[in-house]
C-alpha angles and dihedrals in degrees: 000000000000100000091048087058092052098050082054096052088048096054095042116032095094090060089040105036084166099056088046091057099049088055098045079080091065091047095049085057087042083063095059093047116122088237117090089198090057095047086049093060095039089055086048097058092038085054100038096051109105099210113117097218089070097061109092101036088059087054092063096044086054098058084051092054090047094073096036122133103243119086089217093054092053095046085049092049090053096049088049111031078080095061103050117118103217 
């Protein structure tokens, strides 16, 4: 189901940029989950979210997931650290 609702915010955040940013919050606490799977989608919806509000939020969180454990989170942090809107 969690995946469903981040394909969603990623279609439609650019029609609903509240709803985007009340959600920014859950994906911030995605990011501290002990899953890597799960801090991998979180960093691809944070990166993937075209507000600019979010910008430069998702930077930072980008430099934290740079230096994250997993081998995969990093990977993913490399493929989208090129595709934030700051």
């Amino acid at each position: 189901i969690r995946k469903l609702v981040y394909i969603y915010l990623l279609r439609y955040a650019e029609h609903e940029p509240d709803l985007a940013l009340l959600s920014e919050n859950t994906f911030q606490k995605d990011l501290a989950d002990p899953n890597p799977l799960i801090r991998t989608m979180a960093l691809q919806v944070l990166s993937g979210i075209k507000v600019a509000m979010v910008g430069s939020i998702v930077a930072l969180r980008i430099k934290k997931c740079a230096a994250d454990p997993s081998p995969y989170v990093r990977k993913a942090t490399s493929r989208h650290s090129q595709t934030i809107q700051v």
